[in-house]
N, C-alpha and C positions, 0 to 999 in steps of 0.2 A: 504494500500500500504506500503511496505519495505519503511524506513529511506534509504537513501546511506550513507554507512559509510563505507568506504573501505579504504585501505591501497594499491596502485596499482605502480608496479612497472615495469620497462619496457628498452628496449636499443635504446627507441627513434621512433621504427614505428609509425602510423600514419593510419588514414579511420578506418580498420576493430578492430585495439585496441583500436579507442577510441571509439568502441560500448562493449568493453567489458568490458573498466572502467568503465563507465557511462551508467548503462545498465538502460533502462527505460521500465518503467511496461507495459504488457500489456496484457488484457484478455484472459483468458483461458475457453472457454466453456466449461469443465468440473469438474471447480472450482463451487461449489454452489453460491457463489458469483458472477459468471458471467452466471449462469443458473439463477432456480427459487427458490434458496434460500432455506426457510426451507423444501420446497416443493422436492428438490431434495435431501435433508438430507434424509428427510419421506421416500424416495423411496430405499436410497440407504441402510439404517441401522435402519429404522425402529425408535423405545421411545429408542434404545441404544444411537445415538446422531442424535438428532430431530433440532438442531441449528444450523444457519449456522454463519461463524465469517470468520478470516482471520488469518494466520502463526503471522503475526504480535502480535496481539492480545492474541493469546494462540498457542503454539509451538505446544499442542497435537493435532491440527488439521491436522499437517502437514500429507500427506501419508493418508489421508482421506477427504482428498476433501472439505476442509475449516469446516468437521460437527463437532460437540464437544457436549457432553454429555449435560452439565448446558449451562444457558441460558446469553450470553454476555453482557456487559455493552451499551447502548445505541450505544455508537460511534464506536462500534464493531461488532454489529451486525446486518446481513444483510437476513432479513426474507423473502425479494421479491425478492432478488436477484435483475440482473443489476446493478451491483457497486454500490449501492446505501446503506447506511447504513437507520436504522429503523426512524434517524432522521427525514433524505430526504424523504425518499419513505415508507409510512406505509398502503399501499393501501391493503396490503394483511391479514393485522393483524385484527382482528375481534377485535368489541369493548368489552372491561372487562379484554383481554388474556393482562395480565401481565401488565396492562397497566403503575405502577410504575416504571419496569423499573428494579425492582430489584427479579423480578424471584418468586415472589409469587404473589398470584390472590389477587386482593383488598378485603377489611372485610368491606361490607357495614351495620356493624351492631356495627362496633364503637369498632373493637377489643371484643377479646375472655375472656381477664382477669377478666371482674366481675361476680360478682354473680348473674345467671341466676335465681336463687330461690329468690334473693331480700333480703335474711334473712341474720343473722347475725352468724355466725360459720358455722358446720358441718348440712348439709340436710339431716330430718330422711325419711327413704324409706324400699321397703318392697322387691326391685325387682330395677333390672339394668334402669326401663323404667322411675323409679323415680327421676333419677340421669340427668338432666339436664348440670351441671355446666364442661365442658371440663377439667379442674381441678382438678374433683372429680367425677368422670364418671362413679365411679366403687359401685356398694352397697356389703359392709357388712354385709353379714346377723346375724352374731356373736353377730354385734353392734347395727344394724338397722340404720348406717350412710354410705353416700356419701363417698367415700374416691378416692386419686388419686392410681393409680397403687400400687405403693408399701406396703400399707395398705392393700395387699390381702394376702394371705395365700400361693397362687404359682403366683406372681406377672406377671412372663411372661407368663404362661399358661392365667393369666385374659385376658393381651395383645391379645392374639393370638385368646382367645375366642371372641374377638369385632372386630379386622382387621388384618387378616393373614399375612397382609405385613408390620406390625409395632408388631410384634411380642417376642421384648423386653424390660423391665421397666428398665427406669433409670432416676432418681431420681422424681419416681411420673407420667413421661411419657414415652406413649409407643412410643416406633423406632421400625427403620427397624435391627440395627445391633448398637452393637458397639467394641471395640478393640479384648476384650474376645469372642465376642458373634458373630457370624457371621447372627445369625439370619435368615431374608429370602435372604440374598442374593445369587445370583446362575445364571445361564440362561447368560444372557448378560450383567448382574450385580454382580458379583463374588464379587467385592473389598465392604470392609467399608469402607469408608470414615469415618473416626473417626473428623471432625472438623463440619462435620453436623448427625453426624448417618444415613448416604443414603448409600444405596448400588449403588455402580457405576460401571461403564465397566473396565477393566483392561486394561490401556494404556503402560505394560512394564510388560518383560517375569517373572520379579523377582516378580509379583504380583501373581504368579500363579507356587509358589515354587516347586508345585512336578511334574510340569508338563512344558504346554507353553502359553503362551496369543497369539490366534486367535486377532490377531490386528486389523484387518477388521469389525470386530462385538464387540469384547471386553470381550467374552469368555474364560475361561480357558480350554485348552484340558483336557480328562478326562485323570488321572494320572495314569490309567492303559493301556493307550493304547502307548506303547512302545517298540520299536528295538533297538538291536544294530547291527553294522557293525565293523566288525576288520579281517582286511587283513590278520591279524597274526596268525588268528584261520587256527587249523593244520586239520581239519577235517569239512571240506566244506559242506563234502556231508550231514553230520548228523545235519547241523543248522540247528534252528529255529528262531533264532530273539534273544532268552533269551542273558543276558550279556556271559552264560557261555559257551553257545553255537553259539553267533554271526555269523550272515549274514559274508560272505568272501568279497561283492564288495554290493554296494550300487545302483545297475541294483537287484540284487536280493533280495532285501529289497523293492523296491519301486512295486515290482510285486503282484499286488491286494491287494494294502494294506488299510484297512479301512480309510476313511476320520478322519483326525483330528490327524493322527498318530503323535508322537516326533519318532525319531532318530537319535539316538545316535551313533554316527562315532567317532570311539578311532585311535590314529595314524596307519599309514602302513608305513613300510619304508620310499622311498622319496615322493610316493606318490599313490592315485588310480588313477589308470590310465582305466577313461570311460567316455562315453560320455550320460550323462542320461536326461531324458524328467520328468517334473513335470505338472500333468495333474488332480489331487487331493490337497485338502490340508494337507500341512506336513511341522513340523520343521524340521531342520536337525542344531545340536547342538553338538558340539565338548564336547567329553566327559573332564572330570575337570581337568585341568593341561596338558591338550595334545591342537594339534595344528595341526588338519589332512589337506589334501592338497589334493584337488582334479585337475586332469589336463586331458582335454579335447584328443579324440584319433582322426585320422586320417585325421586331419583339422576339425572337429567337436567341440564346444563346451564344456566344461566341463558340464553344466548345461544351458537347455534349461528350460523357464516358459511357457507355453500353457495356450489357452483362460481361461480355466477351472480350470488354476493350482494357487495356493497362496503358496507362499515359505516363510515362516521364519526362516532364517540364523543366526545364531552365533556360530563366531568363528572359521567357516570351512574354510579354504582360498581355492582360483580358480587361479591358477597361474601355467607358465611355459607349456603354451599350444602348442603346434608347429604344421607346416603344415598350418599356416597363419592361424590355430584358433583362438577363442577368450575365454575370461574368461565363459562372461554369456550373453544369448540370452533371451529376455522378446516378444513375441507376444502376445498380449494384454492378457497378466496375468499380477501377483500383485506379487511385492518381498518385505522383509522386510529384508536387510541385514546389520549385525550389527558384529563391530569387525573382521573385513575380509582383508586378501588381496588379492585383484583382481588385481595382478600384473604379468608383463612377458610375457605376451600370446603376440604371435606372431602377430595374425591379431587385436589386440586392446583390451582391455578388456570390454568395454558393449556394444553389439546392441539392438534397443529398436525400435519396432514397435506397438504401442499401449498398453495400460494398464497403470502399476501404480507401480512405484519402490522408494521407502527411503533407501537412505544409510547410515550408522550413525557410526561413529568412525571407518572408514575405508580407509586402503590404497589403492590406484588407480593407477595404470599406469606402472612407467619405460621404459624401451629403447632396450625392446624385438624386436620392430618389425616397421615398419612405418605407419601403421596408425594411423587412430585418435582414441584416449583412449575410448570415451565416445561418444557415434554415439546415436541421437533419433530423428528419425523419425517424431513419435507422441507418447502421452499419458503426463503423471504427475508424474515428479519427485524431488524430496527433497533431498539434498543434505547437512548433519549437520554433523560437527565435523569428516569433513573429509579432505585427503588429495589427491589432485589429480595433477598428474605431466608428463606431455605429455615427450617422448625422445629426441635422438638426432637427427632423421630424421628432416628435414627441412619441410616437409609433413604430421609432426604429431602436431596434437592441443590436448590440453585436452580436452576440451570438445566443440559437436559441437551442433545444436540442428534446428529443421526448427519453420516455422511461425504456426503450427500446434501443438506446445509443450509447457508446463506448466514448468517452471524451478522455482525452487526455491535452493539459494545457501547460507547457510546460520552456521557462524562460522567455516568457511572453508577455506582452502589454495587449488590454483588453479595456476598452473607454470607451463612452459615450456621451456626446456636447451637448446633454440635455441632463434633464432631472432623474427621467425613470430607470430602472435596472438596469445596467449595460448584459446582464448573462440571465439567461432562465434556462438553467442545465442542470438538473440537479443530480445529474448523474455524473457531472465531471471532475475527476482528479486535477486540482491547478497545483502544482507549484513552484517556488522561485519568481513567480508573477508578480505584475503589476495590473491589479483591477480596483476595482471604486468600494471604499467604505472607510475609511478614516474624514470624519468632518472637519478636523482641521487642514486636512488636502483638497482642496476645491480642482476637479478639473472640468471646466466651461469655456466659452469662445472665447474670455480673457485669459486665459492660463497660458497660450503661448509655449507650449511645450513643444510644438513640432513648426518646420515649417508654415505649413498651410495642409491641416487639417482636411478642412472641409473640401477639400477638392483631393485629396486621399493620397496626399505628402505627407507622411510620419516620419520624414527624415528629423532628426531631435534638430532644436533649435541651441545653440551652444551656451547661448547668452541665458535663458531662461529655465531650463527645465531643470525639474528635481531632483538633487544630489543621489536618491533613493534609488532612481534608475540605474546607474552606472555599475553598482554593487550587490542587484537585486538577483540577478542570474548565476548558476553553477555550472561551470562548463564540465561535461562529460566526454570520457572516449566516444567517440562516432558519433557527438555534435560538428555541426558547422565550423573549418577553422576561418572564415573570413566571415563578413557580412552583406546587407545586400548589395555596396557599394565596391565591396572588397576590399574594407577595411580587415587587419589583423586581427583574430580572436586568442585571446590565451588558448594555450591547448593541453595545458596541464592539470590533469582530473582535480576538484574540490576550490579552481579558480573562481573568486568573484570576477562577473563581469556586467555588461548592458544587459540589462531586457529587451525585448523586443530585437526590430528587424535590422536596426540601424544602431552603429557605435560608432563615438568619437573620438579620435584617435590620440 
């Protein structure tokens, strides 16, 4: 369960704000932790993350349904699910499976370190079959001794010759990878971990440099599967996708396009003006130094997710949507959106009907329109290192959420330029936040805390805002290490830093 550690500021209401200071926990049946635990990890991602834990516990679970690659420390991890961690409830763990506790299978033979042979140096041998000793595993036939790895001749080839998936020597032992060597990782395993030489899933796009991290599985897209889009291209008719040739609108780029595609969107003017469906998975990534803008057409959407669709965003904003559209629509699909502004849109910027949405260093809201910013239905959503800020309408909250919803709100600013409750969720986990409830904190159209507010600029004003933000956040492993400007974030676990989407440097 979330610490409450909030900073809550307010002009004195009362009932529905003090469920949004003091939001208390409650289960989410889609959370592994309130399913069947490892058992719903197993179903959902497969040996990619086989564990079930808690955001608390490790940040990279978040936007994945409490599973995580490696295995958690006792009071973390929750293998039977029912809120229970392995302490309480180990009814489902088979006797020997990890039983220390610390992620390896016990060694009932008193540890590996001695000599299997009993004798004193190097074991003479004629064949691999003679080589006993885990240490020295490998026969030289040059020498007619035992030797560890590196004593061969093509060291990793030895590796690779006894287990394909520890297929490189370093210092004497075979791995799976390390810094240089990428070794066998691949498949759902891409990244080395270079602090144990494991190959692990990719939990962030920058680990999967020429391409994008499939975040759901921990995949990297194949680095040739790529579009561009640019509004600017003079000659429509003759694209193909290539950068030189780009797609004209991003409706024709998404038409049949292989699973797993990146696309690549370079500025248009003030903006694309379409309303597109995501029904495949595909990043869509703002090409380097640009800042494209997509806005929804004829009370439509800018971007809809469907059952079938997984989105992974950065850097494309959804904003300025008119005809009482919104930014972005989720029916039980999956978004990953990262570096965004979801600002302006007239009918609110997210609806959310089932499925699975993180948002992560992104601006939220403004004083586009009257509704509510942040409307969910149902499904699981994470909310990190973002800013979200309901208008001037007396009928807009930032965020609203029913008894059917997973919230988690966490390093985040949460406001509203009016009187009434900026949150009616009362299912959400906040912490490290900044939301409304201290009446000696006033924040209204004079408080000057962000740029310009109402037009759905959260960037902090330097001169005015409160000391409280800068120190209000905990930076975690597998948080955001910049911001949305890409400004530097500490990256050192139990850091104070900025709340919200934007830090000053």
């Amino acid at each position: 369960m979330y610490k409450q550690h909030i900073l809550v500021l307010s002009l004195g209401f009362v009932g529905g704000l003090v469920a949004s200071a003091c939001v208390a926990s409650s289960s989410n049946g889609s959370h592994c932790r309130s399913a069947q635990g490892d058992q719903t990890c197993a179903e959902r991602y497969g040996d990619a993350r086989p564990f079930c834990t808690t955001a608390a516990c490790d940040a990279s679970s978040e936007g994945r349904y409490g599973c995580v690659a490696e295995r958690p420390a006792d009071d973390c991890y929750y293998p039977c699910g029912g809120d229970s961690d392995v302490t309480v409830d180990d009814s489902c763990v088979l006797a020997g499976d990890d039983a220390g506790g610390d992620g390896h299978m016990s060694d009932d033979d008193g540890g590996m370190g001695g000599d299997a042979d009993g004798g004193e140096g190097a074991a003479a041998c004629m064949g691999p079959d003679d080589c006993s000793d885990p240490a020295a595993a490998f026969c030289d036939l040059n020498t007619g001794t035992c030797v560890g790895c590196g004593g061969m001749s093509d060291a990793d080839q030895a590796c690779a010759g006894v287990d394909p998936g520890l297929p490189v020597c370093l210092a004497d032992v075979c791995v799976a990878c390390t810094a240089e060597k990428l070794g066998s990782c691949g498949g759902t395993a891409p990244v080395c971990d270079v602090s144990s030489n494991a190959c692990v899933a990719c939990g962030d796009h920058d680990q999967c440099p020429d391409s994008a991290c499939n975040l759901a599985v921990g995949s990297c897209f194949e680095p040739g599967a790529v579009l561009h889009v640019d509004g600017d291209n003079a000659d429509c008719d003759n694209a193909d996708g290539t950068e030189e040739h780009a797609y004209c609108t991003l409706t024709d780029a998404l038409t049949d396009i292989p699973d797993q595609t990146r696309i690549i969107v370079h500025e248009h003017g003030d903006s694309y003006e379409e309303s597109v469906e995501i029904t495949t998975t595909v990043a869509l990534f703002a090409a380097d130094g640009e800042r494209p803008v997509l806005e929804g057409v004829d009370g439509g959407p800018a971007i809809t997710v469907l059952a079938d669709g997984r989105l992974f965003a950065r850097g494309v904003d959804l904003a300025e949507t008119g005809d009482d559209g919104v930014g972005l629509i989720i029916s039980d699909g999956q978004a990953w959106i990262e570096g965004a502004r979801v600002t302006n849109n007239q009918g609110g910027a997210i609806r959310m009907n089932g499925g699975m949405l993180q948002l992560e260093n992104c601006f939220v809201g403004g004083g586009a329109g009257a509704d509510d910013i942040i409307d969910i239905e149902s499904g699981e959503v994470s909310l990190i290192y973002s800013t979200i800020g309901a208008g001037n309408n007396n009928d807009s909250r930032a965020l609203v959420c029913t008894a059917e919803s997973g919230v988690t709100i966490r390093n985040s600013i949460i406001v509203a330029l009016h009187d009434e409750p900026e949150i009616a969720c009362d299912s959400a986990d906040i912490v490290d936040s900044v939301t409304e409830a201290d009446p000696e904190m006033n924040f209204d159209n004079n408080s000057l805390w962000f740029l310009d507010a109402s037009n759905g600029d959260f960037s902090l004003d330097a001169a005015t805002y409160p000391d409280q933000i800068s120190g209000m956040a905990n930076w975690r492993t597998g948080d955001p290490r910049t911001d949305i400007d890409g400004n530097l974030r500490p990256t050192a676990d139990g850091t104070p830093d900025f709340a919200g989407a934007d830090r000053l440097p």
